[in-house]
C-alpha positions as a Markdown table, in Angstrom:
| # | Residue | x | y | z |
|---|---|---|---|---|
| 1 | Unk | 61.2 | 71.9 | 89.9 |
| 2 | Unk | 62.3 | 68.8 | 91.4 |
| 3 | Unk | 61.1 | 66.6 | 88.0 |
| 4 | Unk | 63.2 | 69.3 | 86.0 |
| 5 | Unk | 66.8 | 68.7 | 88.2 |
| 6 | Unk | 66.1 | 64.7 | 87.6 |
| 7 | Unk | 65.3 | 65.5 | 84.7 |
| 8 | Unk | 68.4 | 67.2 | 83.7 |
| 9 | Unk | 70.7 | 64.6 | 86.0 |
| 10 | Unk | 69.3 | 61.9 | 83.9 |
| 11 | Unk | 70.0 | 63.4 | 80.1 |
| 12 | Unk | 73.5 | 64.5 | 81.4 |
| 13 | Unk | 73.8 | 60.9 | 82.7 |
| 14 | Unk | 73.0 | 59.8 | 79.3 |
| 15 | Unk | 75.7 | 61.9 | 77.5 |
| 16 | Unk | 78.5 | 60.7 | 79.4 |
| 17 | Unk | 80.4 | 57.0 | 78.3 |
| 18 | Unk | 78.8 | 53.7 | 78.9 |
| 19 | Unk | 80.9 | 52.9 | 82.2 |
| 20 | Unk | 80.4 | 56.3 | 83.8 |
| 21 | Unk | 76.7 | 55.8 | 83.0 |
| 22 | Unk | 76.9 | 52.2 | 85.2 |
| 23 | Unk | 78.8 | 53.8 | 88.1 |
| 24 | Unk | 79.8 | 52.5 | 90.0 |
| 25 | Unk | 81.2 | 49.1 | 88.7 |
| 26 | Unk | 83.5 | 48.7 | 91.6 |
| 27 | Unk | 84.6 | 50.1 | 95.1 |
| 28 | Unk | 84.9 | 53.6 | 95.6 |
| 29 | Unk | 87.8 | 54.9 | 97.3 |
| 30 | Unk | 87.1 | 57.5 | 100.4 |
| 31 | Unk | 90.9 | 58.8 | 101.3 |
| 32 | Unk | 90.8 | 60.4 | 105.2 |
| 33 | Unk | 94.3 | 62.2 | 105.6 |
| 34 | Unk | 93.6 | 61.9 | 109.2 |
| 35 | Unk | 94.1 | 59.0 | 111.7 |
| 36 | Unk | 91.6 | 56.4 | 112.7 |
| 37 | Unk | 88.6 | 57.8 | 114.7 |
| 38 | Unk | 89.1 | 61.2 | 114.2 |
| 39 | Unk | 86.2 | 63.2 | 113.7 |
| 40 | Unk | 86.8 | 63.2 | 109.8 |
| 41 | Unk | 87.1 | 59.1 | 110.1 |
| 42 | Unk | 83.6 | 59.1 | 112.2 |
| 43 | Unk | 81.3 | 60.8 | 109.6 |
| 44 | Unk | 83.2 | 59.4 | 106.6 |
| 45 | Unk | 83.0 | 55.7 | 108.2 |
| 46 | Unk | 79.2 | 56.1 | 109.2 |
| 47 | Unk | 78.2 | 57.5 | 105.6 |
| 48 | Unk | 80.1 | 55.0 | 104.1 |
| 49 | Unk | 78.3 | 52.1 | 105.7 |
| 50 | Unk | 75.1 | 53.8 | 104.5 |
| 51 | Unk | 76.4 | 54.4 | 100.6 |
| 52 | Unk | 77.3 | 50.7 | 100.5 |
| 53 | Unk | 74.0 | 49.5 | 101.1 |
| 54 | Unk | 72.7 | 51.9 | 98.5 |
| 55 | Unk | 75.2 | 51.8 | 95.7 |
| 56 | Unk | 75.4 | 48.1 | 96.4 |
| 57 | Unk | 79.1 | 48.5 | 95.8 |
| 58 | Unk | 81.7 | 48.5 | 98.5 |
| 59 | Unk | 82.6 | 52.2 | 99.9 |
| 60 | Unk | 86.0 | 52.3 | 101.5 |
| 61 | Unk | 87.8 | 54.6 | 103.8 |
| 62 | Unk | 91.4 | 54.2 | 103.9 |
| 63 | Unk | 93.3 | 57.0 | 105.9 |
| 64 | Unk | 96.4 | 58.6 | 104.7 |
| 65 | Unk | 97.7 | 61.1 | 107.7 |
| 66 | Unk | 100.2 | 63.3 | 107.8 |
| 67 | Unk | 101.4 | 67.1 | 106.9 |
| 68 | Unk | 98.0 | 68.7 | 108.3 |
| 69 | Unk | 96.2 | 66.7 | 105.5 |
| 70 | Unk | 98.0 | 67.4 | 102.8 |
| 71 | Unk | 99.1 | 63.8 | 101.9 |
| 72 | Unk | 96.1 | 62.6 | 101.6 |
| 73 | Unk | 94.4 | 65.5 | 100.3 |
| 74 | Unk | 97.4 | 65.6 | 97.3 |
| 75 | Unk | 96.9 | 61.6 | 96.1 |
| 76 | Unk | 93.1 | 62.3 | 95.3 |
| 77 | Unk | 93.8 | 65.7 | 93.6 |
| 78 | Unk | 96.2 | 63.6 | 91.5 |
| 79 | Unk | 93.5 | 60.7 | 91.4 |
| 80 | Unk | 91.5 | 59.6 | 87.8 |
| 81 | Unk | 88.7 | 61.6 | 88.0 |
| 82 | Unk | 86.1 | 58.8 | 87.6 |
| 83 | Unk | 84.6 | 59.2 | 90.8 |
| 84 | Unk | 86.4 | 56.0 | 92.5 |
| 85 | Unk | 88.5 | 58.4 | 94.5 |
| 86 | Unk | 87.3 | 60.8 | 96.6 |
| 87 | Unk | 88.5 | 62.7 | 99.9 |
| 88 | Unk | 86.6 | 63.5 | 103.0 |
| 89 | Unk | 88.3 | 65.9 | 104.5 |
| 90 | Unk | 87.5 | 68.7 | 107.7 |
| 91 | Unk | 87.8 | 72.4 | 107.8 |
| 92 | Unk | 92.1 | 72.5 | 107.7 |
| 93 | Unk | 91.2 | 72.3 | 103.9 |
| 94 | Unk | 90.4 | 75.8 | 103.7 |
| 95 | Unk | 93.8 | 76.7 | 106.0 |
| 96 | Unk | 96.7 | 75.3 | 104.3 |
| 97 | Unk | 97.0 | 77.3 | 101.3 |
| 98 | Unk | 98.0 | 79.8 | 103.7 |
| 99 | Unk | 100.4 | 78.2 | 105.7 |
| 100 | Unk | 102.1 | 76.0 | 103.3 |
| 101 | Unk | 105.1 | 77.6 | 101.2 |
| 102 | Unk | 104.4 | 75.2 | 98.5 |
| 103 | Unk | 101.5 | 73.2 | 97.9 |
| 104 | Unk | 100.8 | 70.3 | 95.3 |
| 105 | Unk | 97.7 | 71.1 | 93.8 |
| 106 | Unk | 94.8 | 74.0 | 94.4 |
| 107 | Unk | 92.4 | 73.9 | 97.3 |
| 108 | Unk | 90.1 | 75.3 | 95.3 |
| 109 | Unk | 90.7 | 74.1 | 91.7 |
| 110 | Unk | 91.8 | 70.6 | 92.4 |
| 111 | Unk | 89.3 | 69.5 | 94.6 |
| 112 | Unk | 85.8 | 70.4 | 93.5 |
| 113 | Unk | 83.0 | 70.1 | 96.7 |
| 114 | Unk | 80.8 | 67.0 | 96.3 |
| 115 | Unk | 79.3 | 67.8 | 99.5 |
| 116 | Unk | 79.4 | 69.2 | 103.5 |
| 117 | Unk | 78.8 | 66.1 | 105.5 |
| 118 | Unk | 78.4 | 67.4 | 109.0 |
| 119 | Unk | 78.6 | 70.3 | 111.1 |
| 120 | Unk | 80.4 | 70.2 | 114.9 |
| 121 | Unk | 81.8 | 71.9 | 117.4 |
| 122 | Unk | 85.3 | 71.8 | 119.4 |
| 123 | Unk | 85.2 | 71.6 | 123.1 |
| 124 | Unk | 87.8 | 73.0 | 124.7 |
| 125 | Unk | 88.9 | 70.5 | 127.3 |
| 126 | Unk | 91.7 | 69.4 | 129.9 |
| 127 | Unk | 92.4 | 66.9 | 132.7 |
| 128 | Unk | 90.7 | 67.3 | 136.2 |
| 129 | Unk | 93.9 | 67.1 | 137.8 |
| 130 | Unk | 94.2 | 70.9 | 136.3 |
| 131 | Unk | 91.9 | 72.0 | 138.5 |
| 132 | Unk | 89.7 | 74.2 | 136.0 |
| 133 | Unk | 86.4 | 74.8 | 135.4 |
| 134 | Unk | 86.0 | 77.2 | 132.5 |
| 135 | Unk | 88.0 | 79.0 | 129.7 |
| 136 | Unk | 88.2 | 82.2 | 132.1 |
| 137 | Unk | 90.2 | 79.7 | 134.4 |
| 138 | Unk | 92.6 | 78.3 | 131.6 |
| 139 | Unk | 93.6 | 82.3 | 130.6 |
| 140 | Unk | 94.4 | 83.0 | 134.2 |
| 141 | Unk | 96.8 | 80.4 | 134.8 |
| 142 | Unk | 98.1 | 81.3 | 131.3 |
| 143 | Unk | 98.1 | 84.8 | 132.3 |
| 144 | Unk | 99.7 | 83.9 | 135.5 |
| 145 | Unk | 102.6 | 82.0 | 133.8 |
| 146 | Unk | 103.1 | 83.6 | 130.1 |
| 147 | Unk | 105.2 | 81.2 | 128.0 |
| 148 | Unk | 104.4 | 78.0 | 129.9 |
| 149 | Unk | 101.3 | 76.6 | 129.5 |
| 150 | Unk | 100.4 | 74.3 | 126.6 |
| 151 | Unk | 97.8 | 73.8 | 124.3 |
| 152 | Unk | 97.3 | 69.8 | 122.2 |
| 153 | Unk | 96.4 | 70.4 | 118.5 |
| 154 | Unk | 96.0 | 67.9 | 116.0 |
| 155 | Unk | 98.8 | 68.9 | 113.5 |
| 156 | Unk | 99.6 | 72.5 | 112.8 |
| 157 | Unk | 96.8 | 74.2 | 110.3 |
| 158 | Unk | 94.2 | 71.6 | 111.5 |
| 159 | Unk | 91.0 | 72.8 | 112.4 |
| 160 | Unk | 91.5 | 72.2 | 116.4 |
| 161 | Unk | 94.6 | 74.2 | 115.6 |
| 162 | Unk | 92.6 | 77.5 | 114.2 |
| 163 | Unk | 90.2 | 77.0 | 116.5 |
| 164 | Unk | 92.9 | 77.8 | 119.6 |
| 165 | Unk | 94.7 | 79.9 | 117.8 |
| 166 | Unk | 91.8 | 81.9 | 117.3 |
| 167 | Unk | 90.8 | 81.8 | 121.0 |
| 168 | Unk | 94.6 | 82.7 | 122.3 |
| 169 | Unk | 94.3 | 85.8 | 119.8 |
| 170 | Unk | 90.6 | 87.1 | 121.2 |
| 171 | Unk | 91.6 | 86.5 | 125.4 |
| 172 | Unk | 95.4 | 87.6 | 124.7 |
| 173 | Unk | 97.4 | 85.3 | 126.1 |
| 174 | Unk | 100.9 | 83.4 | 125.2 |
| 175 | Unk | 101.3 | 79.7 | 125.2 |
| 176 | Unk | 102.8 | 77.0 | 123.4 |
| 177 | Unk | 101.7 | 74.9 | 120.4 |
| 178 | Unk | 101.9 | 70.9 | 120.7 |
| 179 | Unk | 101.0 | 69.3 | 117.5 |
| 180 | Unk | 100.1 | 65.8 | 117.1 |
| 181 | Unk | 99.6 | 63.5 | 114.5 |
| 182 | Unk | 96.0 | 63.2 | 115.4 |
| 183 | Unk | 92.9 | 63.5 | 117.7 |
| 184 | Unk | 93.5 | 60.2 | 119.8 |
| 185 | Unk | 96.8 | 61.3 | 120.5 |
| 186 | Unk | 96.1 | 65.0 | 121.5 |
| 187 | Unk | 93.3 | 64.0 | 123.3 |
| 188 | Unk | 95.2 | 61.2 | 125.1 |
| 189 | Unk | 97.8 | 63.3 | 126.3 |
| 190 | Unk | 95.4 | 66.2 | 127.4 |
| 191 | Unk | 93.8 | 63.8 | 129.4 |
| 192 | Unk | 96.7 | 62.3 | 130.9 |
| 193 | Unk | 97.6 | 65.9 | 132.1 |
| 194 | Unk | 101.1 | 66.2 | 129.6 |
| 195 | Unk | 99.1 | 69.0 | 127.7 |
| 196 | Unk | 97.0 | 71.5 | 129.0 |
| 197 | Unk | 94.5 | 71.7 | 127.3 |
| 198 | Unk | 93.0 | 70.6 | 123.4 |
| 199 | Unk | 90.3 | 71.9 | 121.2 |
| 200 | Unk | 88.4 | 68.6 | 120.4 |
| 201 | Unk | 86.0 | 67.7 | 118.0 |
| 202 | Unk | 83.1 | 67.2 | 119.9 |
| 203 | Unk | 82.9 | 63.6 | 118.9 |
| 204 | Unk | 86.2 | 62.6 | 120.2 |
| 205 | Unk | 85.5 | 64.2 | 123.4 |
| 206 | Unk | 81.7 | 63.8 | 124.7 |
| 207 | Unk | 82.7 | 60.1 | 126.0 |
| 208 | Unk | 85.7 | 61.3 | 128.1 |
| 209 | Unk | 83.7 | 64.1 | 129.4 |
| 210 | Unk | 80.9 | 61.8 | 130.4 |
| 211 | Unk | 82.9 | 59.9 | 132.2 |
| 212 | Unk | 85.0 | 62.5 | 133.8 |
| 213 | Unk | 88.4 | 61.7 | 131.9 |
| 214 | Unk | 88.1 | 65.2 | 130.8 |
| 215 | Unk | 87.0 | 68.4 | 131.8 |
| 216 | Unk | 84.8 | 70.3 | 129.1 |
| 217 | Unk | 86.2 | 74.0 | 129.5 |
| 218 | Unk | 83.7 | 75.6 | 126.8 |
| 219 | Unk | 82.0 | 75.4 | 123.6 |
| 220 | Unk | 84.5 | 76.6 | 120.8 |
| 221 | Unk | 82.4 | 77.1 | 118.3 |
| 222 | Unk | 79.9 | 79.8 | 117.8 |
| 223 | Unk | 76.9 | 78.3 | 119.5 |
| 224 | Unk | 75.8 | 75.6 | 121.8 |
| 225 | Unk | 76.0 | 71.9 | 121.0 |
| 226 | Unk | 72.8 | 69.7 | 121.4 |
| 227 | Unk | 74.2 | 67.4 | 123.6 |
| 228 | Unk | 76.1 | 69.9 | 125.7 |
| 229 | Unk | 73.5 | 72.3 | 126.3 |
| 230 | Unk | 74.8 | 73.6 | 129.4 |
| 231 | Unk | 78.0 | 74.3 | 128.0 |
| 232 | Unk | 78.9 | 78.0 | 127.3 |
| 233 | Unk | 80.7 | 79.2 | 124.5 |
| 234 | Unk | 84.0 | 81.0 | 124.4 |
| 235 | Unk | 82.3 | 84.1 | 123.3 |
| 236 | Unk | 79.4 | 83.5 | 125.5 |
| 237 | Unk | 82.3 | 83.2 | 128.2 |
| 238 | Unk | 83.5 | 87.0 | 127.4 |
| 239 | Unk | 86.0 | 86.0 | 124.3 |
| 240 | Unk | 85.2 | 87.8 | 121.8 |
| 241 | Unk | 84.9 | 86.6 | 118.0 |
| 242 | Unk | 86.6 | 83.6 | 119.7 |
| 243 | Unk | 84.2 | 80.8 | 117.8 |
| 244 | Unk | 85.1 | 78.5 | 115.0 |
| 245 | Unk | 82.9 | 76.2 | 113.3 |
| 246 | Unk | 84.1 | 73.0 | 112.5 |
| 247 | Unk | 83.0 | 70.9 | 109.0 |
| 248 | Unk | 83.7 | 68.0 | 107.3 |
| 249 | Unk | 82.9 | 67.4 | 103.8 |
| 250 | Unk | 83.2 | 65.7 | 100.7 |
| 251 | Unk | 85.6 | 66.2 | 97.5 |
| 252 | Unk | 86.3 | 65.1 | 94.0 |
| 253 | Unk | 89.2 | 65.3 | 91.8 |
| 254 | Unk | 89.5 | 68.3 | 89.3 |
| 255 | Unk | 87.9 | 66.9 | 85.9 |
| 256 | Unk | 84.9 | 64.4 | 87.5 |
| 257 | Unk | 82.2 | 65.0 | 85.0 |
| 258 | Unk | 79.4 | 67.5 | 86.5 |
| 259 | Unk | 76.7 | 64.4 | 85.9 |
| 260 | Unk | 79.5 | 62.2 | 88.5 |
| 261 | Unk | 79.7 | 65.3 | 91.1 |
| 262 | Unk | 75.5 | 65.3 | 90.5 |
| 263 | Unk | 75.0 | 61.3 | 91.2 |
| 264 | Unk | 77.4 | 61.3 | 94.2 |
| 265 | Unk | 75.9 | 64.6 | 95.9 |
| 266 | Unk | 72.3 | 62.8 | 95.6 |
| 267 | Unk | 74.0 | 59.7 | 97.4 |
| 268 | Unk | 75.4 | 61.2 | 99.8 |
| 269 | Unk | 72.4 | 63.1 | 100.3 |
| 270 | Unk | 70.3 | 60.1 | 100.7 |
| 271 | Unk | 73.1 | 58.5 | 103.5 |
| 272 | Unk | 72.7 | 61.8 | 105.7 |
| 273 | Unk | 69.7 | 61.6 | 105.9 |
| 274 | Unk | 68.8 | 58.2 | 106.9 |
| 275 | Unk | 68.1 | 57.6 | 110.2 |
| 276 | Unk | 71.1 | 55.7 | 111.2 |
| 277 | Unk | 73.2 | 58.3 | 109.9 |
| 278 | Unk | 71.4 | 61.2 | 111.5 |
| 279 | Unk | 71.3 | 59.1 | 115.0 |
| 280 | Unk | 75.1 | 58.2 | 114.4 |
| 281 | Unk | 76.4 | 62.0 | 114.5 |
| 282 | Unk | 73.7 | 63.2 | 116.7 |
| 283 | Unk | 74.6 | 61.2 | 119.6 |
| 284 | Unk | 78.2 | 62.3 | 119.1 |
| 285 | Unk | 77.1 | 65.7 | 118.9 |
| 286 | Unk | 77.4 | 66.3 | 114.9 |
| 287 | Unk | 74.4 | 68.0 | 112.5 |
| 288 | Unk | 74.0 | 66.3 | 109.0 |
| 289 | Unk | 74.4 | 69.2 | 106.9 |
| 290 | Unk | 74.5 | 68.0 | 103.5 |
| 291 | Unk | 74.6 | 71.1 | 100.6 |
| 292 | Unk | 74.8 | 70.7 | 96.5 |
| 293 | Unk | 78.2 | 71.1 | 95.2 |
| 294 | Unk | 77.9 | 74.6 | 94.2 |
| 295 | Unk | 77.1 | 75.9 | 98.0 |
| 296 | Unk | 80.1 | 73.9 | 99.8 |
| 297 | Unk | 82.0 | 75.1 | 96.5 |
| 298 | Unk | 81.1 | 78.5 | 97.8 |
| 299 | Unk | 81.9 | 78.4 | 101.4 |
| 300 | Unk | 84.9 | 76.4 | 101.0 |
| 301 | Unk | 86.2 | 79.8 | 98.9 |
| 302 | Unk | 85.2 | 82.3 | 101.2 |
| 303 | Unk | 87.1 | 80.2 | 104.3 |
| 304 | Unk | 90.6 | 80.3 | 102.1 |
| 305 | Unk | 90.4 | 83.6 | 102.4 |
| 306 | Unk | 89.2 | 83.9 | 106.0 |
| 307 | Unk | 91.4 | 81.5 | 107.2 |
| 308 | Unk | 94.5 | 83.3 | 105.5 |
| 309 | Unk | 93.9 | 86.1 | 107.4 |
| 310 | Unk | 93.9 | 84.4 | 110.3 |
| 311 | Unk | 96.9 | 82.9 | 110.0 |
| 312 | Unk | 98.5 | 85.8 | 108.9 |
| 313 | Unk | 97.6 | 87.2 | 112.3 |
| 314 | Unk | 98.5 | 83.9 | 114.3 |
| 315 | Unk | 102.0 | 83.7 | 112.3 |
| 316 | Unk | 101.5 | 80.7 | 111.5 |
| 317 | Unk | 103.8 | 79.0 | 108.2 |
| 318 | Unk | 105.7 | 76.0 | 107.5 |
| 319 | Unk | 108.0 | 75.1 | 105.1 |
């Protein structure tokens, strides 16, 4: 089976124009429209290194923040589709159809998968001047004071965003939203006690919760991470369909030739699973979790519509 897919990625290889067939001929273009060392700039920055070294072309990331990803999300969905652009972008991809009034191109129809990258999960954390040991303590003092405590997200749709708003809908309880630009910034100012608590990609977090800058609350994802064992869950901590699972993947714009979206899924394939990669994102508490086109494709549909639902339910919208 394997002889007949290479089989099939060479001939379609062959069809396509004499430049296309020599790709790449220059650097290729990763756009992160999030800030620097963010959990989407950690994977897409240790894949990149890898991908250099095998394409023997440069592999750039350049980050284009702002309006829950959108910007950046919007100038490679206008890119050429040649294959020299391409996004890497986390779970929020799947949310702001929904909470956008207008948006300038199609989640799904602009932005064809390439590839997951890596799974993670969000740790709910806050500053140990708080006080708090678990989620259970967090709702309490929410509980205690409705309206007034906070919770860091960063930018409104964002996956850290879902991933509270789908934990202050399962334990009931009524805060406030502070969006940031970014995770250094959320995380920052959770630390610093100015927000109560953030929803961090597990990456960010695990070296202030080593050294006790932060408190790690709970798991927010669905199931334990590997280098937080201990660590319960929401869910496991009595919220109930609490969990969110975090990804970050890779995209091409609309009209890159199937054979392009073939070549750069077996590339990236061949990054995740080296062993520098794989020991990269472990240590930070991240699973390689590289897919063919046509699975991501898949799940990236089905969250649209989960995610609508959600923030239907959360009231979340911007103009």
């Amino acid at each position: 089976m394997s002889r007949l897919i290479a089989l099939g990625l060479a001939l379609a290889l062959a069809a396509l124009p004499a430049s296309a067939q020599n790709y790449p001929e220059k650097p290729i273009r990763i756009i992160v429209p999030f800030t620097p060392g963010s959990a989407t700039d950690v994977v897409a920055r240790a894949m990149a290194a890898v991908m250099t070294r095998n394409l023997g072309q440069t592999v750039i990331v350049e980050n284009k923040p702002g309006a829950g990803g959108t910007i950046g999300a919007a100038q490679v969905a206008k890119a050429a589709p040649d294959g020299y652009t391409l996004l890497a972008n986390s779970s929020a991809h799947t949310v702001n159809a929904s909470i956008y009034a207008s948006m300038p191109y199609d989640t799904v129809k602009d932005l064809p998968a390439i590839s997951l990258l890596a799974v993670q999960p969000n740790i709910m954390v806050a500053a140990p001047s708080k006080g708090w040991k678990t989620a259970a303590d967090y709702v309490k003092a929410a509980k205690e004071q409705p309206g007034k405590l906070t919770y860091a997200t960063a930018g409104t749709g964002s996956g850290t965003h879902m991933n509270a708003e789908k934990f202050k809908l399962a334990a009931s309880i009524d805060t406030v939203h502070v969006p940031y630009r970014g995770t250094p910034e959320a995380l920052g100012d959770t630390m610093n006690g100015r927000t109560d608590i953030y929803f961090s990609p597990v990456i960010a977090a695990l070296p202030m919760i080593r050294d006790n800058r932060v408190v790690a609350l709970a798991n927010g994802s669905p199931r334990r991470s590997s280098v937080l064992p201990d660590l319960p869950t929401t869910e496991e901590q009595g919220f109930k369909d609490s969990g969110y699972n975090f990804w970050v993947g890779l995209f091409a714009p609309a009209g890159t030739p199937p054979a392009l979206i073939a070549r750069l899924n077996t590339e990236v394939k061949k990054a995740l699973d080296s062993t520098e990669v794989k020991e990269r994102l472990a240590a930070l508490g991240a699973d390689a979790s590289p897919t063919t086109a046509a699975e991501f494709d898949k799940i990236v549909a089905a969250e649209v519509k989960e995610n609508a639902e959600l923030a239907k339910k959360a009231g979340i919208k911007l103009q």
